[in-house]
N, C-alpha and C positions, 0 to 999 in steps of 0.2 A: 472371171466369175468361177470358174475351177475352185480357185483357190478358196471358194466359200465354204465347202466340205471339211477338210481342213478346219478351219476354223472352229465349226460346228466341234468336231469332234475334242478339239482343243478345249471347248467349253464344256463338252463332258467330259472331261480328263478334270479339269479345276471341280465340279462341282461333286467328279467321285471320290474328290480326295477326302471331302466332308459327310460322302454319304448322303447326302442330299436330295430330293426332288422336287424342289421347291421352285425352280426352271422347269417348264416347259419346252424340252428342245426340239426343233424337228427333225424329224426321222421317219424310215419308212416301218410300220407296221405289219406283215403278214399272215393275213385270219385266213383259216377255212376249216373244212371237218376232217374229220380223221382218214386216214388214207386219201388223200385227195391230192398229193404231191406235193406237200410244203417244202419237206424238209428235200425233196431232190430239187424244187427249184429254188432253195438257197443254198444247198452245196452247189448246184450249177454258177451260180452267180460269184460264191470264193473260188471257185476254181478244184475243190479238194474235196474229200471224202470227210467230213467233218464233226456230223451230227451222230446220236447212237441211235440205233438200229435195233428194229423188234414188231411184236407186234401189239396189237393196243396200244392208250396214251404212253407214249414213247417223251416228248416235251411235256415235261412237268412243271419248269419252272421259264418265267419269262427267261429269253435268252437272247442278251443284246449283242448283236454284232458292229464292231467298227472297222470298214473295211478300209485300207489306209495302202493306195498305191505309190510303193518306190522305185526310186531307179537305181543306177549300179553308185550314182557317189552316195545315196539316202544311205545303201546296204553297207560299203565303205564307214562312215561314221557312224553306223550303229554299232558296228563291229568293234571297232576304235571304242566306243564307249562300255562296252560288254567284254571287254580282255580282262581277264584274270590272270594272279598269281600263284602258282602250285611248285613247290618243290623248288623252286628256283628256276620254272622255267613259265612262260608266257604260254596261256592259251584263250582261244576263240572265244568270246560268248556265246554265236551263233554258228551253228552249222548248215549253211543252207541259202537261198536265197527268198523262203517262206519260211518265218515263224510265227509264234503265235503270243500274249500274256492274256494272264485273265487276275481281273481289278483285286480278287481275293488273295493270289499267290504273289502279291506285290512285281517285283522286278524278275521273277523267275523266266525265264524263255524256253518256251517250248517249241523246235525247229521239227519235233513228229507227231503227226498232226494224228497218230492211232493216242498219244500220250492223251491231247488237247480233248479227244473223243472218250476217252477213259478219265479224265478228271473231269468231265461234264456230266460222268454218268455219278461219280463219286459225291461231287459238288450235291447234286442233286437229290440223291439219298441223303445225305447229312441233313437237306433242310425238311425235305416232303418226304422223308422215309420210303420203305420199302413196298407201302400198301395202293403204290397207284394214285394215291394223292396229290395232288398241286400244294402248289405257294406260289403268291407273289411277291415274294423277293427275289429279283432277279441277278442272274448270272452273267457277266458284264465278259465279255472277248475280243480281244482287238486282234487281228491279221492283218498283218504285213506283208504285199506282195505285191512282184511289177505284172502280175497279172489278172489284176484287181481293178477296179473302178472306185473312188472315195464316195461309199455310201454307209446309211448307219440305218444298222436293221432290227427291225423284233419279230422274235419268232416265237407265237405263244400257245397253249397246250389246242390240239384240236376241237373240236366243238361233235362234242358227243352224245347222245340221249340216255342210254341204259347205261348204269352202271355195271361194271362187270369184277371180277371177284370180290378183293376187299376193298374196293372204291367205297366213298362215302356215296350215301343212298341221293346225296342232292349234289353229286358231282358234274351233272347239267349247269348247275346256277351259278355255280363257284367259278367253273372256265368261263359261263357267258358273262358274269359281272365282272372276271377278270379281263376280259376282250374289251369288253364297254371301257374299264378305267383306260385303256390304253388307247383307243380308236377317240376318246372323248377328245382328248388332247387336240386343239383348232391347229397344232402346229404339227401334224402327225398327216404321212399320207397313206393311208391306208391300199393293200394291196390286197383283195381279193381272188382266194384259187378256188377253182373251180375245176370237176374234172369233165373232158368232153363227153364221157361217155354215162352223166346224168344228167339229167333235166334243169337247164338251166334256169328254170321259171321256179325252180326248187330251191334251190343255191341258198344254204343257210350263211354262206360267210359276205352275198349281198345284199341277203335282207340286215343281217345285224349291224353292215356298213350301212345300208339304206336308212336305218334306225337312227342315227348320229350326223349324217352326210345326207340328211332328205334331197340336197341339188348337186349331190354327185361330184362335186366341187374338186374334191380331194380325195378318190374314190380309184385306183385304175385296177382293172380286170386280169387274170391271168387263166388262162384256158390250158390244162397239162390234158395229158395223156392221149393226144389226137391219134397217134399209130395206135389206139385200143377201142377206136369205135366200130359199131356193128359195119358186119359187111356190107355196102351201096348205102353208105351213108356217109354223110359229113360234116365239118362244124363251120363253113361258108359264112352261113347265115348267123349263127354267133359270133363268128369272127369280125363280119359287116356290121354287126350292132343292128341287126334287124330283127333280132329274139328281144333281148333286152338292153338298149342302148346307156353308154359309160362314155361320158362325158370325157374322162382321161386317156379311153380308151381303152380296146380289148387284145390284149396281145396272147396266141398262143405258142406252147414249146412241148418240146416231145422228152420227157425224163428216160432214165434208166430204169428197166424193170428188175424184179427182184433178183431175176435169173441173172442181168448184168451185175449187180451187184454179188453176188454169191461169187461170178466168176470174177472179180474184183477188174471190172472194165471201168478205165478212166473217166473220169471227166472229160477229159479234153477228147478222147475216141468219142464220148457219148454226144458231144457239140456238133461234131465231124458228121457223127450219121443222123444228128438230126437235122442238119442244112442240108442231107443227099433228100432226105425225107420229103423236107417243103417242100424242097425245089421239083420235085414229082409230083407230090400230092394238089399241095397248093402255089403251082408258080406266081400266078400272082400277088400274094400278098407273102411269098420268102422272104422280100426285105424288108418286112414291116412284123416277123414274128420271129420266135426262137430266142435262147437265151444271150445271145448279144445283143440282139437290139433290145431286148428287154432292159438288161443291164446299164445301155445306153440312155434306154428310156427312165428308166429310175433315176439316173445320174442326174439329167436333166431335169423333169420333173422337182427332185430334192433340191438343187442348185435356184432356181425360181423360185421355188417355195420358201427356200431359205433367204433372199433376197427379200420377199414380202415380208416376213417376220420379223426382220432385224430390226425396225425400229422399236416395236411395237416390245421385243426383247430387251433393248438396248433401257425404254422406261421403266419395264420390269424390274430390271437390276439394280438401277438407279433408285426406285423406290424401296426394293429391299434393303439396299445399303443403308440408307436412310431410317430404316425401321430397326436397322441389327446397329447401326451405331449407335444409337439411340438406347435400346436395349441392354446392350455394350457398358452405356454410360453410367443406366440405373444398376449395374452392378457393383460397380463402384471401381477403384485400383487395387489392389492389395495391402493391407496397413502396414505402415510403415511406424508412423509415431503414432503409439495406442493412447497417450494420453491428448494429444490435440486431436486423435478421431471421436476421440467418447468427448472429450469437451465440444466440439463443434454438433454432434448430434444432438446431442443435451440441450445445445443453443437453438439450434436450427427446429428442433423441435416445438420449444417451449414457445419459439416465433411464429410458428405454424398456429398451431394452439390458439392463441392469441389474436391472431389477422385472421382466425378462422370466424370468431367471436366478433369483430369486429366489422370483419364483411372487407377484408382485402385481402384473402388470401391467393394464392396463386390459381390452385386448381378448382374455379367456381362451381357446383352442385347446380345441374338443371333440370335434375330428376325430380327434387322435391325440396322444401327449405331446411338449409341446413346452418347450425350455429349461431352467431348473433339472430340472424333473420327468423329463425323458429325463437327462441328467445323472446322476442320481438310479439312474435303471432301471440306467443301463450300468453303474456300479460295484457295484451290490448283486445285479443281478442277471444281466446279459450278462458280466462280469470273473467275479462269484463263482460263477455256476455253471458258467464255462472254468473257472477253477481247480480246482472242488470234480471235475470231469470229469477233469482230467488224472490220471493212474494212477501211484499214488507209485512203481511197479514196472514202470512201461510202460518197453517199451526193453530189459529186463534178462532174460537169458534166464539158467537156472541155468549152463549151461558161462561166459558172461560172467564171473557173480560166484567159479565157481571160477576161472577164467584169473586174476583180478585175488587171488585168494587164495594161487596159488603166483605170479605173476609178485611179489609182496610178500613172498617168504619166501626168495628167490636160490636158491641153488644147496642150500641145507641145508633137511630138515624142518623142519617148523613143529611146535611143541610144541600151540602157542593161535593161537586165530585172529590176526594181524598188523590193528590197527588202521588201516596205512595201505591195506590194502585197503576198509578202510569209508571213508573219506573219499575214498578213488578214484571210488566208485561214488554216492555221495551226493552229489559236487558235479557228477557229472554226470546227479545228477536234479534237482537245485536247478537247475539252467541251464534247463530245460525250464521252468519259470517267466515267464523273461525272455519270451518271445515274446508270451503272451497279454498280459501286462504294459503294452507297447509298443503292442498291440491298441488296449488300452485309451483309453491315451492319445490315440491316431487319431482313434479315436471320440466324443472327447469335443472333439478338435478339430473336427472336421466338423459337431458339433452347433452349439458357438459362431459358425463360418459360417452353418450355417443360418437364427441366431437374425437375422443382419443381415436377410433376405431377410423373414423374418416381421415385423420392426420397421417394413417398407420398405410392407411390404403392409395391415398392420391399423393401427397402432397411429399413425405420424407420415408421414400421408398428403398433408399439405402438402409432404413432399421428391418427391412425381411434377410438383409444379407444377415444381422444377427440377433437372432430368435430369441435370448437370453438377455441381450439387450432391452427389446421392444416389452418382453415381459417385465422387466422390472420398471420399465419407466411406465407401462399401463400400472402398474403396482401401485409404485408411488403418487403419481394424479389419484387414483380409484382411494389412494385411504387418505390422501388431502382433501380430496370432496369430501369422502364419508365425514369427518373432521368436524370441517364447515357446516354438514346438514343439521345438525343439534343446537348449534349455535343459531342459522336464520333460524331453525322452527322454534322455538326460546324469545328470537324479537320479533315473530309473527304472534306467536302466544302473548305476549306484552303488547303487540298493538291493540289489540281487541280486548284486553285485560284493562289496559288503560281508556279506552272505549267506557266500557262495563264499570270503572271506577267512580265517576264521576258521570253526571247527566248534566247537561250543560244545558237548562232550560233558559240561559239568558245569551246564548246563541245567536246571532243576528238572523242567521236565516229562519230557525225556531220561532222567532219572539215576531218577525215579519207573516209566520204559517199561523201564529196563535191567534195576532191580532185579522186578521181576514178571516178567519175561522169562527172570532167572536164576530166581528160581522156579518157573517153570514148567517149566525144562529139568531143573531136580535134582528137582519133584515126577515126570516122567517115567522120569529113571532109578530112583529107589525103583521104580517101579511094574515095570519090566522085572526089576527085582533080586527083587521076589514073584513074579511069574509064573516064577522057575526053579524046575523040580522041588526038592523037598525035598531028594532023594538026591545034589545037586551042591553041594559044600561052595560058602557064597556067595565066599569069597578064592581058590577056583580056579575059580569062574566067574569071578568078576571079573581072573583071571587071565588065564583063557582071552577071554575077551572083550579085553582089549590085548592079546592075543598077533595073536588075529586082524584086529584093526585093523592093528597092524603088520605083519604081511602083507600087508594088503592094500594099504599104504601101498608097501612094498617092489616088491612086485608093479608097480603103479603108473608106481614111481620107476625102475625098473632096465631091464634091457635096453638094447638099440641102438633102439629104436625113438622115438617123440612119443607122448603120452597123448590127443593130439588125432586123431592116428587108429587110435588103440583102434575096434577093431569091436564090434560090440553081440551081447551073445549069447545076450539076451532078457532081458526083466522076469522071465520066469520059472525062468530059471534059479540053481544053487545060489551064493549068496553068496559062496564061496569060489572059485569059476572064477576061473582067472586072463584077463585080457586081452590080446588079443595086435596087435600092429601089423598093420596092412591090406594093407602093402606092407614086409615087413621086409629090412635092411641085410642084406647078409652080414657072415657075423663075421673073416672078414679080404676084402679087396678082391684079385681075381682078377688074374689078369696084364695087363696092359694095358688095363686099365681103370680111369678114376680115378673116387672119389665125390664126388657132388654133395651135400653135406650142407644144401644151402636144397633140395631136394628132400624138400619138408617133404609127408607125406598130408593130405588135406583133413579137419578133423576130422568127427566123423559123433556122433550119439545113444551113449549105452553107461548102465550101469547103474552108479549112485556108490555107493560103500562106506558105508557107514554112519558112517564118520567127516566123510567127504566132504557126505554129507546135511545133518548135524548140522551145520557149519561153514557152509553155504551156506545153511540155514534161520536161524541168528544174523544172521550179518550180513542178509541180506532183512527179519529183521524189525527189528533197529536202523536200516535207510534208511528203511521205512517210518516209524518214531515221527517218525524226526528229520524224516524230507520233510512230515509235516503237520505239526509244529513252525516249520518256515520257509516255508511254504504261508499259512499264518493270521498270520505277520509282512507277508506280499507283500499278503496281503485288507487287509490294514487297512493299510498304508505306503501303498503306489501310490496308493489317490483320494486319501491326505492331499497326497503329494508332487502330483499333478496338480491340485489344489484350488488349492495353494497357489503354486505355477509357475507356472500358467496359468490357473484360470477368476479367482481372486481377484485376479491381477495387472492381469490387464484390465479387470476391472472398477475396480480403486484406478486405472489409471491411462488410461483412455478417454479420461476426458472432458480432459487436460492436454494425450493426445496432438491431439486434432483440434481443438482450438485453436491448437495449436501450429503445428498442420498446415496448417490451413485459414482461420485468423482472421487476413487478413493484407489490408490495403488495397489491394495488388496485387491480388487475385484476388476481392475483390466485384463487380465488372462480369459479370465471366465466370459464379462459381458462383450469383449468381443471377439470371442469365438465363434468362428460363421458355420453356418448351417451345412448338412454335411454333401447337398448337392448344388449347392451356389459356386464352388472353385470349378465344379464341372460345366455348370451353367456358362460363365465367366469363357472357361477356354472353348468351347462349341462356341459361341455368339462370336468369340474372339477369329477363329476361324472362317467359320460361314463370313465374317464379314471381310476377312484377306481373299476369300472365294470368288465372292461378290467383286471389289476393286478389281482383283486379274481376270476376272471377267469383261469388267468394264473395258481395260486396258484393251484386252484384247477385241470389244469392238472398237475402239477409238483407231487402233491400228487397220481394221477394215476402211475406214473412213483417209486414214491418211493414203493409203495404197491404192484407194481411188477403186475399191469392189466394191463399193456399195454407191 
């Protein structure tokens, strides 16, 4: 199980090669506040004076350690691999039996570890500058050393409240959401320090663990500074987990104070006299604190932890693979032959197109309907229920239909209703047609646009690799539709033209509405003709009935006055009132005054004779047969005529025009010239996915080795 370390770190070696953090790896994290001894108990844990040194935030930038132990054949072959040629003579790469690299200075080796401490400080400046500021981009260090344990560490800016000189004013939030991204991490085990000599009920680096890690799970405690607590006191009771108990545990250790440092006291002295320390202070619990077993304990700790995660990694990988090869694919290879690349797009497109329209395209729309299927909606149901909504009788008011009933009879009564009155007022509800009609058509152009833009997006995702491509072929569709649009609105315009031409009052359906319509007006009269009293012979009712129609006719027709402004002299009044002009003429013109006969009154409401009724209920109800007679012609003509105009034409003839268009030796350089960060796209995806397999490999190799 050792060797699981190893491994880990082996995966973050592959995955810096891309730059990457798109794994999850585990590792240990180390949060706490400023001056609290972080950074002396991870120089304690390399063994070496490592970190730089000062006062205030000192760790500015996340700084990831791999600590990677060898023995004397590791140090042999690294050496073997790090010889160089100078002058004609061989020398060492490495001097030493600790060096250092960091992921930015590529293969560089740094065997002085004051060098590795000065390019951390240098690193660091270049990214967060001079002003105390953070970044999280972090600074990547591997150490190599047989006096090391294989662990992988992070060691991130302290957790501070005030800002202090040119710090940013919310330099609080920036460290703590920087602590969060890294402690969030389910595969990270977080190392909480603490120092003994403040209140541990205080401890901002366990509540912010506690924040992430509510059951402690992955949580272990570190207690420094115990040689600096008040005098007759001690951390016993922290150490027992009887302050605040940690499930991973609470281990303490005694760092180097700054006086040791200044006098430049080793590490290895500083270990020395903190196990003289326990072993006084606290004998009971010396084998169970200080920085070896700590070290131990982290080993541990990370080796299990890394055990739990492998599988749960091993599907991560695997699904990313899957997603970058994939990605990979939609990039396309490189063109080789330009003219079979633009021909097959050409193809593949205009197929797309096409099966879009038809409802077998590859990449189905379950957002909303898209292509044939909207198509579909607009004629059956946005066209047919405009139509089935328009009102065979909207527009026509009764004075209307009588105005066109005398303006069709000239200057004499009318005996029978005048036909050309019916076809006055019918072709001007047929015309009301025409508009939704044309609607239609719009709509079904706009959808066809549409469909380019979905082809563009789902379906032939190789035309984003070239943008000069994708524009010319939206080009060419966009002004083949525009084309087509004049043409259907031309044989929509003729459908209703030919409508309007001709009134086909011997119509079967017509001639079937006419005859039930006579029916029903002569079953009407029988009925008025029983309702007269007995005592009225029925030939001098039916006398008297045309007598008084023609009165009322006369009535009507006569005088100096217009019928249009007849005043109203109520519903309720007797049928036989006569009507009089609003404003009547005199009957001869007075002296010196001439008449204005277009000094016409404005007509107004009035009460119609019962002949008048009758004649204006006939023809209302022959418009209505005949208007849904040629209503149910326009439902069914219009999608045939726009089918076949326009969606059917484009699609017969797409694919002829944009070869026509665009398949042309002049214009292969240009249309497939690719976009100018798709070759970049291409080698990143290409990467990340060689990342991903030696990933894989390398867990497949834990599995064969029998560590996991």
């Amino acid at each position: 199980m050792e060797a699981l370390i190893p491994v880990i770190n082996k995966l973050q070696d592959v995955f810096n090669t891309v730059g990457a953090d798109i794994i999850q790896l585990p590792q240990i994290v180390v949060v706490g506040t400023q001056s609290s001894g972080k950074s002396s108990v991870l120089e304690s844990l390399v063994g070496r004076d490592v970190l730089p040194r000062g006062t205030g935030i000192v760790t500015r930038r996340p700084l990831i350690f791999q600590l990677v132990h060898i023995d004397s054949e590791d140090r042999r072959k690294t050496n073997e691999e790090n010889e160089f040629k100078k002058n004609g003579r061989f020398y060492r790469g490495i001097d030493g039996e600790e060096w250092g690299k960091f992921l930015h200075t590529k293969n560089k080796i740094y065997s002085n570890f004051e060098e590795i401490r000065q390019e951390i400080e240098v690193e660091t400046e270049r990214i967060s500058g001079i002003n105390k500021g953070i970044s999280d981009e972090p600074i990547h260090l591997k150490v190599f050393s047989p006096h090391v344990v294989n662990l992988t560490l992070v060691d991130l800016p302290g957790i501070t409240k005030v800002p202090v000189g040119d710090q940013p004013k919310d330099i609080e939030i920036q460290i703590r959401e920087l602590i969060v991204k890294y402690i969030s991490n389910p595969n990270s085990i977080i190392l909480a320090v603490t120092a003994a000599n403040t209140d541990m009920a205080t401890s901002e680096a366990l509540k912010v663990a506690r924040e992430v890690d509510p059951d402690g799970r992955r949580t272990l405690a570190v207690v420094t500074k115990l040689d600096l607590m008040d005098a007759g006191t001690d951390a016993m009771d922290i150490l027992m987990g009887r302050v605040i108990p940690v499930k991973l545990g609470i281990i303490g250790v005694v760092n180097r104070s700054q006086l040791d440092i200044n006098q430049k006291k080793s590490v290895a002295d500083a270990i020395r006299d903190e196990y003289a320390f326990l072993q006084k202070k606290y004998p009971s619990l010396a084998n169970r604190s200080g920085t070896k077993y700590l070290a131990r304990t982290l080993n541990r700790l990370l080796m299990h932890h890394i055990r739990d995660c492998l599988p749960e990694l091993k599907t991560r990988i695997n699904v990313l693979a899957a997603q970058y090869q994939s990605l990979l694919n939609s990039y396309g290879e490189p063109v080789e032959d330009q003219s079979a690349t633009l021909l097959q797009l050409i193809t593949k497109f205009a197929a797309e197109y096409c099966h879009t329209i038809e409802g077998t395209a590859k990449y189905i729309e379950t957002a909303e309907l898209c292509g044939g299927a909207r198509i579909c909606y607009i004629f059956h149901e946005t066209f047919g229920r405009t139509l089935e909504s328009v009102d065979p009788l909207g527009g026509l008011t009764t004075i209307d239909v009588l105005t066109a009933i005398r303006n069709a009879t000239g200057p004499r009564p009318a005996l029978f209703v005048p036909e050309v009155s019916f076809e006055l007022l019918v072709k001007r509800q047929v015309k009301r047609l025409e508009e939704p009609s044309l609607r239609c058509v719009e709509l079904v152009h706009e959808e066809m646009q549409r469909i380019i833009q979905h082809c563009s997006n789902y379906s032939t995702q190789e035309l984003l690799r070239f943008p000069k491509l994708h524009d010319a072929i939206v080009e060419v569709v966009t002004s083949l539709l525009r084309k087509r649009l004049p043409v259907t609105n031309d044989m929509v315009h003729n459908l209703v033209a030919i409508e309007l031409a001709y009134i086909n009052t011997k119509h079967p359906d017509f001639a079937d509405a006419c005859g039930l319509m006579n029916h029903n007006i002569e079953e009407q009269r029988r009925n008025r003709m029983r309702d007269l009293p007995s005592a009225v012979p029925r030939d001098k009712a039916a006398a008297g009935a045309a007598q008084s129609a023609s009165s009322a006719d006369q009535a009507d027709n006569g005088g100096t006055g217009n019928w249009r402004g007849m005043l109203k002299r109520g519903e309720d009044g007797a049928a036989g009132d006569r009507l009089m002009p609003q404003n009547p003429l005199p009957a001869s013109p007075q002296k010196g005054h001439a008449v204005n006969l277009l000094d016409v009154p404005v007509p107004v409401s009035r009460k119609l004779s019962a002949r008048e009724q009758r004649d204006c209920e006939v023809i209302e109800r022959l418009i209505k047969s005949y208007f849904l007679i040629v209503r149910k012609n326009i439902q069914d003509s219009v999608p045939k005529a726009v089918m076949h105009f326009l969606v059917n034409h484009v699609k017969d003839c797409l694919q002829s025009e944009l070869v026509g268009q665009l398949y042309k030796s002049a214009l292969l350089d240009d249309l497939l010239t690719e976009s100018e960060d798709m070759a970049q796209r291409r080698n990143e995806a290409a990467d990340m996915l060689k990342a991903l397999q030696k990933a894989s490999q390398v867990i497949a190799e834990i599995r064969e080795t029998h560590l996991w």
